[in-house]
C-alpha positions as CSV (number, residue, x, y, z in Angstrom):
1,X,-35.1,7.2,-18.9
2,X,-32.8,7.2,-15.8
3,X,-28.9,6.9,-16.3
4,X,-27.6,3.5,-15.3
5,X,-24.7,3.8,-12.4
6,X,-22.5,1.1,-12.1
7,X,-22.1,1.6,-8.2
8,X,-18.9,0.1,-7.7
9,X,-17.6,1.6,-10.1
10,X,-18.4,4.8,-9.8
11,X,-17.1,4.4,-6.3
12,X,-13.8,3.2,-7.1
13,X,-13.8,5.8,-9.6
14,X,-14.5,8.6,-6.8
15,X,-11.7,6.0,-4.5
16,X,-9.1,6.9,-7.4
17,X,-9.7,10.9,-6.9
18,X,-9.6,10.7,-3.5
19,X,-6.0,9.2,-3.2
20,X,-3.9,12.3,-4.3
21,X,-5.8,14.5,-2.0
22,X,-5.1,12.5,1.2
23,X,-2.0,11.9,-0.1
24,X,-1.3,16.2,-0.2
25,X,-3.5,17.4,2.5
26,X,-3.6,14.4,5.1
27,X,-6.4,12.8,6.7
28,X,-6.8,15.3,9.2
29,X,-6.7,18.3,7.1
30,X,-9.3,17.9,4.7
31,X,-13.1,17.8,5.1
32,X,-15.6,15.8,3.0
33,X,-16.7,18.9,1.5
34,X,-13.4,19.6,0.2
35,X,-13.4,16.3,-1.3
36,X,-16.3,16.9,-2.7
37,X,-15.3,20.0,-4.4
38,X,-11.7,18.7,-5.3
39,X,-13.1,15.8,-6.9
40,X,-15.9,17.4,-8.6
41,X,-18.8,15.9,-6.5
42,X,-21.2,17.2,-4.3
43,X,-20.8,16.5,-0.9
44,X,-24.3,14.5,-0.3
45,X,-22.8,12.3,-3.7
46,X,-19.4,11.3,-0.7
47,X,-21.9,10.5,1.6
48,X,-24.0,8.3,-0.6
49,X,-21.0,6.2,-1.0
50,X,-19.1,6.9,2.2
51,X,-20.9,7.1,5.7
52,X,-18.3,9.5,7.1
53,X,-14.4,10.7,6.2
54,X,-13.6,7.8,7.9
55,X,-15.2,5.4,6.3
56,X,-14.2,6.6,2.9
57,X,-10.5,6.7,4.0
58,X,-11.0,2.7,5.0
59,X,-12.6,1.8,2.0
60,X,-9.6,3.6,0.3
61,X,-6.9,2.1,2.1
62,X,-9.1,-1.4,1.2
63,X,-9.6,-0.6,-2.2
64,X,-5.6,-0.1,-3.0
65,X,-4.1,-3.0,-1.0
66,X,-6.8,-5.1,-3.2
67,X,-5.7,-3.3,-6.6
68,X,-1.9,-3.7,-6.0
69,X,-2.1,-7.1,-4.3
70,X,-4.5,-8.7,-7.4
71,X,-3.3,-11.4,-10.3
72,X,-2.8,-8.7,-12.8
73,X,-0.6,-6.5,-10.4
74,X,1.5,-9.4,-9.5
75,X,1.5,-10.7,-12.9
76,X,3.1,-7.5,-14.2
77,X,6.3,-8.6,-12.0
78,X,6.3,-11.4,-14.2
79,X,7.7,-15.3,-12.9
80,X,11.5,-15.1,-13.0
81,X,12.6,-18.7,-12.2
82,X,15.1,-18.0,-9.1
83,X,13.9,-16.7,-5.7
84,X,17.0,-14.1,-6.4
85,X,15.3,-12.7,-9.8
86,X,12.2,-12.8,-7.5
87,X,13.7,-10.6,-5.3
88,X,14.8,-8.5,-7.9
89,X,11.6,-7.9,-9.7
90,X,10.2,-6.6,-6.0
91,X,13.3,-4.3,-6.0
92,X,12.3,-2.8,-9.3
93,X,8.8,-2.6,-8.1
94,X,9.7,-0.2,-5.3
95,X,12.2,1.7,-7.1
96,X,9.5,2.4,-9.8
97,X,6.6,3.0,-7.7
98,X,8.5,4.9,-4.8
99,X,6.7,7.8,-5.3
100,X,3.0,6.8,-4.8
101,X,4.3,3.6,-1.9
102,X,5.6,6.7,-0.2
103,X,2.9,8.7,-0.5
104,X,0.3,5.8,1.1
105,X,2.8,5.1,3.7
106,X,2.6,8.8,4.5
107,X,-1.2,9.0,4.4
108,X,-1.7,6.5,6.4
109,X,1.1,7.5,9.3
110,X,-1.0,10.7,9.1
111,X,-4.2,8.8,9.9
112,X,-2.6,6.7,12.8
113,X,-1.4,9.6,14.4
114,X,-5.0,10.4,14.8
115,X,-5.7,7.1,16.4
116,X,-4.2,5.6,19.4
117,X,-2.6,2.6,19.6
118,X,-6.2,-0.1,20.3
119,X,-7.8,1.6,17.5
120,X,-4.8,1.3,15.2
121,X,-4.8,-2.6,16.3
122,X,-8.5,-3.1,15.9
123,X,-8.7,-1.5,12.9
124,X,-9.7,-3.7,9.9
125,X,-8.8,-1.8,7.2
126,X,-5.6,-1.3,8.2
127,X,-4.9,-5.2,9.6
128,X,-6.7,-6.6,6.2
129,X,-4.7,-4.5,3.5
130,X,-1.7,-4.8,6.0
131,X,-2.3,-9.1,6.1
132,X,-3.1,-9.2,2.2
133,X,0.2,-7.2,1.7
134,X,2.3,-10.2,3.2
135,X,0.5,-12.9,1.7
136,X,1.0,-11.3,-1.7
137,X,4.9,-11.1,-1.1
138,X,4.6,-14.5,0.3
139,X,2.9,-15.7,-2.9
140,X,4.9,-14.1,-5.4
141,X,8.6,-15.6,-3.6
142,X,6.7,-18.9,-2.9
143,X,8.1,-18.5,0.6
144,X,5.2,-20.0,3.2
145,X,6.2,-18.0,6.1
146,X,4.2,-14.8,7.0
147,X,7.8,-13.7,9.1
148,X,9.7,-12.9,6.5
149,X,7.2,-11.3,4.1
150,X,7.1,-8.8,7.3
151,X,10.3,-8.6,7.6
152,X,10.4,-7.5,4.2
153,X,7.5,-5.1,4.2
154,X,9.2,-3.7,6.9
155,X,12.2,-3.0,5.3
156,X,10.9,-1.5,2.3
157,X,8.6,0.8,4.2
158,X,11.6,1.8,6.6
159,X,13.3,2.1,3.4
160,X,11.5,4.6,1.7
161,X,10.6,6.4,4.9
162,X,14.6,7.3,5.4
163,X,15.1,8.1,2.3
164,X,12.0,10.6,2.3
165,X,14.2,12.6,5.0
166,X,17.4,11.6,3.2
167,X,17.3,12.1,0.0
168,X,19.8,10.5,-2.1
169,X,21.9,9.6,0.3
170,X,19.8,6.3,0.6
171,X,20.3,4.1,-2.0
172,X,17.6,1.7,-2.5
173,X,19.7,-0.3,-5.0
174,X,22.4,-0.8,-2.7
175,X,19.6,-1.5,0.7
176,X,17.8,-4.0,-2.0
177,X,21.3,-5.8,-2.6
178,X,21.6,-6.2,0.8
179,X,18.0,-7.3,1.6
180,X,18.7,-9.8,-1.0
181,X,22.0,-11.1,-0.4
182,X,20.6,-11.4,3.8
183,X,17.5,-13.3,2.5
184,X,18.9,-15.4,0.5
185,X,21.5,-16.4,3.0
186,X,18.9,-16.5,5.8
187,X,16.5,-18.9,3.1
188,X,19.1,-21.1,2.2
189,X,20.6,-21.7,5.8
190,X,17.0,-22.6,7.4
191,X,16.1,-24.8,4.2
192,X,19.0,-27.1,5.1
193,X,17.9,-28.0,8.6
């Protein structure tokens, strides 16, 4: 009797595997035969799910916006009741998961830089997981405007990136404070007009 495959699974399964090796070798330094072989799969299995490098590196960056943008990842942060606690949940986020935020944000620079600038812009992968990024922050502070959940991704991603080439130096407690306290001020200023 043939063995059932639960396609998608199987290909998030083979999505999971595939982050740490982007993540360490870059997009441009690995081939999908030594995917294949780091992963344990053959290389005609990567092409049954994924047309080309590319196309598996998409489907990727997809596939982890959509697991850390879901109810249960946002439920995790749990519902403080003040836009302040809110803000401090998202703080303890990024200080927990700086490791593996740093290594997408990394991957992915390493991707661009392969790219130039019309195919960065048109490229759906990116402007989806980039657009269900902000809404998720959005969501989660109950704020309705896409500018400041930006501003905010922005932030963090700058953030992390300077403290990558800084070390300690960078304190993301003391940056988060001060994302906080500016938010806070900005929110509360604009909500009285």
């Amino acid at each position: 009797m043939p063995k059932i495959v639960d396609r998608d699974r199987y290909r998030k399964e083979l999505l999971n595997k595939c982050f740490d090796i982007f993540a360490e070798k870059g997009y441009s330094s690995v081939t999908m035969r030594e995917i294949g072989s780091e992963i344990g799969v053959s290389t005609g299995t990567l092409y049954h799910y994924f047309p080309s490098k590319e196309s598996l590196f998409e489907q990727l960056i997809e596939y982890l916006s959509y697991e850390d943008t879901k109810e249960e990842a946002l439920a995790e942060l749990g519902n403080p009741p003040t836009l302040a606690k809110k803000v401090e949940k998202l703080m303890d986020y990024l200080i927990q998961n700086e490791d593996y935020i740093l290594k997408s944000l990394l991957m992915t620079f390493e991707f661009c830089q392969q790219k130039n600038r019309q195919e960065i812009d048109s490229n759906q992968a990116l402007q989806e997981s980039g657009k269900r990024y902000e809404e998720a922050v959005n969501c989660y502070l109950g704020i309705s405007e896409p500018a400041i959940a930006r501003f905010i991704i922005c932030y963090a991603d700058g953030l992390l990136v300077r403290r990558f080439y800084q070390g300690e130096r960078i304190s993301v407690a003391e940056q988060w404070t001060l994302l906080k306290e500016m938010l806070l001020a900005y929110l509360d200023k604009n909500s009285c007009k």
